[in-house]
DSSP file (Angstrom, degrees, kcal/mol; ACC not computed):
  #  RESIDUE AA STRUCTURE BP1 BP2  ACC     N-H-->O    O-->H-N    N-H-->O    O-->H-N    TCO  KAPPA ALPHA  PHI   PSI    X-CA   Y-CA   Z-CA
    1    1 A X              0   0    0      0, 0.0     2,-0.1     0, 0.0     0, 0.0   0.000 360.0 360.0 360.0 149.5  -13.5   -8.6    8.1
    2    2 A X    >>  -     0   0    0      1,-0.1     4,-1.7     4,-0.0     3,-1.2  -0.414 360.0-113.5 -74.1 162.2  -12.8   -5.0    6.9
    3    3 A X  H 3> S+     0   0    0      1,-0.2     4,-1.6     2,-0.2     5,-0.1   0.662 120.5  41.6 -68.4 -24.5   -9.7   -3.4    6.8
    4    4 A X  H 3> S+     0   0    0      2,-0.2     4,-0.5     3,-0.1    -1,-0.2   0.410 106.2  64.0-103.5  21.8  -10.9   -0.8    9.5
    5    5 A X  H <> S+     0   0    0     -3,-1.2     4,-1.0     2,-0.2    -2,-0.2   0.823 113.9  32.7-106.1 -68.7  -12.7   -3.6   11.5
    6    6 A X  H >X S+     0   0    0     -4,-1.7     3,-3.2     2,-0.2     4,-1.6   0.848 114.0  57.0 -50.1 -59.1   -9.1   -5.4   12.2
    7    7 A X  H 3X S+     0   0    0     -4,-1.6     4,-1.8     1,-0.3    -1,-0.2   0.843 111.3  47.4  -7.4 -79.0   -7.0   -1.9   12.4
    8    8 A X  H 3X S+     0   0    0     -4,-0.5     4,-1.0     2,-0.2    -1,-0.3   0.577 108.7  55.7 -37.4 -24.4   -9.9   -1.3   15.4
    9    9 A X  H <X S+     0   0    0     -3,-3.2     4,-2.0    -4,-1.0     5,-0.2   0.890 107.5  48.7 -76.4 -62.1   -9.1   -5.0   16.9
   10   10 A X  H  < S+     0   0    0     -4,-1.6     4,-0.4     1,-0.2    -2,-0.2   0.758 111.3  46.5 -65.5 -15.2   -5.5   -3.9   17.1
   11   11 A X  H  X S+     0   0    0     -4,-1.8     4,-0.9    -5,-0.3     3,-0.4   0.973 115.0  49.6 -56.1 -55.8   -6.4   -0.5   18.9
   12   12 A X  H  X S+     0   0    0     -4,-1.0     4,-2.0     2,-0.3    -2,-0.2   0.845 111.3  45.5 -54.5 -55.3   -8.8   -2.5   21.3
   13   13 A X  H  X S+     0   0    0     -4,-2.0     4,-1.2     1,-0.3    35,-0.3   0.702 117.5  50.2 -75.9 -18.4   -6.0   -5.6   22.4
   14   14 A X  H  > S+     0   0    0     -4,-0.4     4,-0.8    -3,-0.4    -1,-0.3   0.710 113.2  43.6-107.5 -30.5   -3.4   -2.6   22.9
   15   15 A X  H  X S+     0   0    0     -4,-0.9     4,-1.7     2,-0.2    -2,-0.2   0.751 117.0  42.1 -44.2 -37.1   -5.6   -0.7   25.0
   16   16 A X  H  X S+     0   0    0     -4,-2.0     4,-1.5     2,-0.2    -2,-0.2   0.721 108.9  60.7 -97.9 -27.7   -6.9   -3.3   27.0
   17   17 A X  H  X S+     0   0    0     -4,-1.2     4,-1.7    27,-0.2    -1,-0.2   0.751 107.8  48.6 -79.3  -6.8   -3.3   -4.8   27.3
   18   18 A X  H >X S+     0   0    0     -4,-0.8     4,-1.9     2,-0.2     3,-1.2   0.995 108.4  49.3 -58.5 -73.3   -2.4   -1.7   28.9
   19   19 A X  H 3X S+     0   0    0     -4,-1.7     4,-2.1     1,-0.3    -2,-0.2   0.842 111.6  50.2 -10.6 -59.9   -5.2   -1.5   31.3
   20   20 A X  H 3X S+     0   0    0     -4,-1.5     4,-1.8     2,-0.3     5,-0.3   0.951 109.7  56.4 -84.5 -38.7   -4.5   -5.2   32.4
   21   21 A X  H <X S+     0   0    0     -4,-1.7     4,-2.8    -3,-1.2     5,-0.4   0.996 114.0  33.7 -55.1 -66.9   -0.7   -4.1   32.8
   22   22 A X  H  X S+     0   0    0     -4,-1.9     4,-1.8     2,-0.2     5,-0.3   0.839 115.8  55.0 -79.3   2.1   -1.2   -1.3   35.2
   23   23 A X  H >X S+     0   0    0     -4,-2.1     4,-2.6    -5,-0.2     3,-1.6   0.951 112.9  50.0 -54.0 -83.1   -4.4   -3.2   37.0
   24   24 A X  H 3X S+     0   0    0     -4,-1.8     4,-1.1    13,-0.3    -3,-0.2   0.572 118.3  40.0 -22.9 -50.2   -1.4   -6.1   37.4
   25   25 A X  H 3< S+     0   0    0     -4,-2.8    -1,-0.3    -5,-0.3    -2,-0.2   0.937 125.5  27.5 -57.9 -72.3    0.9   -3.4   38.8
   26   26 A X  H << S+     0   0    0     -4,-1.8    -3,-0.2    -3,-1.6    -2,-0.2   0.660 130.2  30.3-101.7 -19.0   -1.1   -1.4   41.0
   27   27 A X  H  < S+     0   0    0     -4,-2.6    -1,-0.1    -5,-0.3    -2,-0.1   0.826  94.0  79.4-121.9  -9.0   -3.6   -3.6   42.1
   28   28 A X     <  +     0   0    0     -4,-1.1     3,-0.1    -5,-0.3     0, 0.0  -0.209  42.9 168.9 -47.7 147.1   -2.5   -7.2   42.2
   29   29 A X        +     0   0    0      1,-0.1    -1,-0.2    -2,-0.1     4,-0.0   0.148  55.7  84.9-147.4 -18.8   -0.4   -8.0   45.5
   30   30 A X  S  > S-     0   0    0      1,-0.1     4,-1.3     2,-0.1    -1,-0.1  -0.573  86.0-125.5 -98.9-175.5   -0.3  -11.7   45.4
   31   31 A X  H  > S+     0   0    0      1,-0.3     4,-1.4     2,-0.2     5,-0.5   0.994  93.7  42.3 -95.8 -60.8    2.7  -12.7   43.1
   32   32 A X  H  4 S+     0   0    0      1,-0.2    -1,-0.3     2,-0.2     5,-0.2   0.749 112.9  47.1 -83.4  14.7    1.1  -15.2   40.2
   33   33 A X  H >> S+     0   0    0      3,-0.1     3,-2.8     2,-0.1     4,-2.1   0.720 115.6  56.2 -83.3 -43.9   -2.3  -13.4   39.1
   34   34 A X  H 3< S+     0   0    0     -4,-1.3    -2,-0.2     1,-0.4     4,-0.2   0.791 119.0  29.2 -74.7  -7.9    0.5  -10.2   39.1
   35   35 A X  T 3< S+     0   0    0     -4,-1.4    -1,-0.4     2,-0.2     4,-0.2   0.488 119.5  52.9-128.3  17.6    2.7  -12.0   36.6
   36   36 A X  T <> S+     0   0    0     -3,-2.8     4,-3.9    -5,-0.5     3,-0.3   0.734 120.2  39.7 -91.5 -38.5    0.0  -14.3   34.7
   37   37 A X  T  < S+     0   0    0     -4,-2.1   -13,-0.3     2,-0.2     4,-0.2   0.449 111.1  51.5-104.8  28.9   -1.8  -11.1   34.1
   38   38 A X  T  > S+     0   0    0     -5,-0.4     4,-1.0    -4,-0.2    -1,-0.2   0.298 106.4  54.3 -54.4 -27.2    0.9   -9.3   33.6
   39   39 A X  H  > S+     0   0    0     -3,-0.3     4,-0.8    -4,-0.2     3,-0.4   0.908 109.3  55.4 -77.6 -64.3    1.9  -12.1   30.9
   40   40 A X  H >X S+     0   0    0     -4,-3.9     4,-2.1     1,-0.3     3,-1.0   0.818 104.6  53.4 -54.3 -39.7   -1.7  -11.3   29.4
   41   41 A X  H 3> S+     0   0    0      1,-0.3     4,-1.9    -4,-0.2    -1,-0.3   0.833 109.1  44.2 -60.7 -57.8   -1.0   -7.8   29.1
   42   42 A X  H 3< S+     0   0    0     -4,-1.0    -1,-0.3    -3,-0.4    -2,-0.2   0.609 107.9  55.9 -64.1 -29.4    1.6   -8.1   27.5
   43   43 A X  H <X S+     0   0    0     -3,-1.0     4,-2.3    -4,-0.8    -2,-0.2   0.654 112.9  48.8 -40.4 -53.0    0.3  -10.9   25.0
   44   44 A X  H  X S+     0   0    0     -4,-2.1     4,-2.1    -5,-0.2   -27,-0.2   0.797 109.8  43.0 -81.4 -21.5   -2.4   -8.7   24.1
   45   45 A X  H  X S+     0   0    0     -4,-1.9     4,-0.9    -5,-0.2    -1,-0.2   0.602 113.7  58.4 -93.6  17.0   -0.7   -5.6   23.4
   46   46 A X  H  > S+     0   0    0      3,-0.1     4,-1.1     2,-0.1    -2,-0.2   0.878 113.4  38.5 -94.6 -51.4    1.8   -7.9   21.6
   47   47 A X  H  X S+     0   0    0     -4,-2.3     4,-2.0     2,-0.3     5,-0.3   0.745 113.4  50.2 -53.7 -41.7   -1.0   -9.0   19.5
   48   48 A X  H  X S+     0   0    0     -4,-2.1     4,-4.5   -35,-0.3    -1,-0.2   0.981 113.7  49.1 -66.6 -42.9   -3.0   -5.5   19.0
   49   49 A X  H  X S+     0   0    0     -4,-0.9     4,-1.7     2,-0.2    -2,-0.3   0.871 117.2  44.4 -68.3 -49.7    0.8   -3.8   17.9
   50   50 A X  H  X S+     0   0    0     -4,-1.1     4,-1.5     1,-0.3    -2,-0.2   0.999 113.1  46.9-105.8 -52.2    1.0   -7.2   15.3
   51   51 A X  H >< S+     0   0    0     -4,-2.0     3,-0.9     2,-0.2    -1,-0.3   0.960 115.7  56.8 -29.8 -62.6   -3.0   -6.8   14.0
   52   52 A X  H 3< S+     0   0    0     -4,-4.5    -2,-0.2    -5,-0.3    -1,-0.2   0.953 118.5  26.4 -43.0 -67.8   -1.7   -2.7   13.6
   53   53 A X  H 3< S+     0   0    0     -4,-1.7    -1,-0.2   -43,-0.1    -2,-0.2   0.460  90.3 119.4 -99.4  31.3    0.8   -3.2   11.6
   54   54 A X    <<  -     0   0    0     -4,-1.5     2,-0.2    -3,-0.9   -47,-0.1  -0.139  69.2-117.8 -57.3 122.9   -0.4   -6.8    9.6
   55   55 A X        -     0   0    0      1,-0.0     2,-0.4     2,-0.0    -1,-0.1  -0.472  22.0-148.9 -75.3 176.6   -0.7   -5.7    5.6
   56   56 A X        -     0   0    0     -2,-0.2     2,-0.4    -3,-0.1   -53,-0.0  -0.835  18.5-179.9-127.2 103.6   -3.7   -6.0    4.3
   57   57 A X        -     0   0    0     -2,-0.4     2,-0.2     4,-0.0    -2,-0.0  -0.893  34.5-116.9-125.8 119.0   -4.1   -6.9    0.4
   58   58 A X    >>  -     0   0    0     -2,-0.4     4,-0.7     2,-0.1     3,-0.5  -0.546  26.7-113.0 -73.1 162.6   -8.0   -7.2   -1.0
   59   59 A X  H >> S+     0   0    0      1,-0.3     3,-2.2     2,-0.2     4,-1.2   0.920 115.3  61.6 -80.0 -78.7   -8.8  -10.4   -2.2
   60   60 A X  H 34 S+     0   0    0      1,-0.3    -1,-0.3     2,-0.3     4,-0.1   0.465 103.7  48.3   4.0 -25.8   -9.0   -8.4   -5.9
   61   61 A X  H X> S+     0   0    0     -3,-0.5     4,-0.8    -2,-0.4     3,-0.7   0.822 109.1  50.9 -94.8 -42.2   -5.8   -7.4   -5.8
   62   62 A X  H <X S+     0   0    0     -3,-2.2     4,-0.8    -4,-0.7    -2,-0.3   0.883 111.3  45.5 -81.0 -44.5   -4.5  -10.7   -5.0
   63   63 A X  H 3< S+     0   0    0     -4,-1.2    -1,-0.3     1,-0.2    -3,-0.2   0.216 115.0  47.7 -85.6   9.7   -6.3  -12.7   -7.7
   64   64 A X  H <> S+     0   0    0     -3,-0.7     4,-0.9     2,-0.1    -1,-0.2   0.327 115.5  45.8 -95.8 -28.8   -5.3  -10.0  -10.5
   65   65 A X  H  < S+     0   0    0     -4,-0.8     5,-0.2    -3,-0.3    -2,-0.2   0.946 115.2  46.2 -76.9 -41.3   -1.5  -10.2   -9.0
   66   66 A X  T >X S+     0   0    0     -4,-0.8     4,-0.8     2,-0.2     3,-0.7   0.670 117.4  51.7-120.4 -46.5   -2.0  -14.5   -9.0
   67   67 A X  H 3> S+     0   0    0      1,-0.3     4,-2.2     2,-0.2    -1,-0.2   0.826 104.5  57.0 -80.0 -32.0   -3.6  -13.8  -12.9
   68   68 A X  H 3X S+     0   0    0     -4,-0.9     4,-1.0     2,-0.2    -1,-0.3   0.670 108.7  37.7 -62.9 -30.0   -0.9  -12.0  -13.8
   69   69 A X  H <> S+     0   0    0     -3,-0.7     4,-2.2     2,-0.2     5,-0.5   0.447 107.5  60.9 -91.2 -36.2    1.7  -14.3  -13.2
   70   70 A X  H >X S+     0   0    0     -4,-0.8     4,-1.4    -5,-0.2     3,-0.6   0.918 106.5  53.0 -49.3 -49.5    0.1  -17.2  -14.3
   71   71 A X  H >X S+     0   0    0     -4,-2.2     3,-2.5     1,-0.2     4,-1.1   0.911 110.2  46.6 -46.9 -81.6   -0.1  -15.2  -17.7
   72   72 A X  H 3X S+     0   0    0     -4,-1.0     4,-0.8     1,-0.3    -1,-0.2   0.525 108.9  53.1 -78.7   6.9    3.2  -14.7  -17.7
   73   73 A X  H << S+     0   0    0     -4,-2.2    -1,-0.3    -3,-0.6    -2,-0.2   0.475 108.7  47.3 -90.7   9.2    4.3  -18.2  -16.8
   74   74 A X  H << S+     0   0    0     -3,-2.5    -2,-0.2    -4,-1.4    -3,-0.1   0.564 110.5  56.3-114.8 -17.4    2.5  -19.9  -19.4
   75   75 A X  H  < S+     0   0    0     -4,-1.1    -2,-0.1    -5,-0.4    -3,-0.1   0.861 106.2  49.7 -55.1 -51.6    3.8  -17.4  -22.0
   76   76 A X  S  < S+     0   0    0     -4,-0.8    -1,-0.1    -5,-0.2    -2,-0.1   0.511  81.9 108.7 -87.5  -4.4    7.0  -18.0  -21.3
   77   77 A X  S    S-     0   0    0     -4,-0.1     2,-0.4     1,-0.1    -3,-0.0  -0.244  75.4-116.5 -59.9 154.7    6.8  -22.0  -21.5
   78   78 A X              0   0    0      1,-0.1    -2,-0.1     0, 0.0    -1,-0.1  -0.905 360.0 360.0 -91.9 114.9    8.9  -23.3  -25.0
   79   79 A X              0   0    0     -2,-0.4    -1,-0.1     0, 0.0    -2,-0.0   0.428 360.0 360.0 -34.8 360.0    6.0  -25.2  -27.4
């Protein structure tokens, strides 16, 4: 996935756990759908907030970083 494809996933799950929060709230009256989806709500906007701030390192970066040490551990080995 692209970087602005996940970044957009975490908007969505924190939007939507809002939504599901006040629905739970304000339109639930019997007591477990109000606190299982209230439990979702929270799950998702727990998830969208962890997706927001997740790093992100391309796959280029990572194998240059991975090349880099390997160069310098095999340099540094004693003959």
């Amino acid at each position: 996935m692209n970087n602005w494809k996940i970044r957009f996933l975490g908007i969505a799950l924190m939007v939507l756990g809002g939504f599901l929060f006040v629905w739970s709230v304000r339109d639930i009256t019997a007591e477990w759908p109000q606190i299982f989806v209230g439990l979702l709500s929270v799950f998702s906007t727990a998830m969208g907030f962890g997706l927001l701030i997740m790093p992100l390192d391309d796959i280029a970066e990572i194998e240059a970083e991975n090349k880099e040490t390997n160069n310098i551990d095999k340099g540094s080995l004693p003959d």
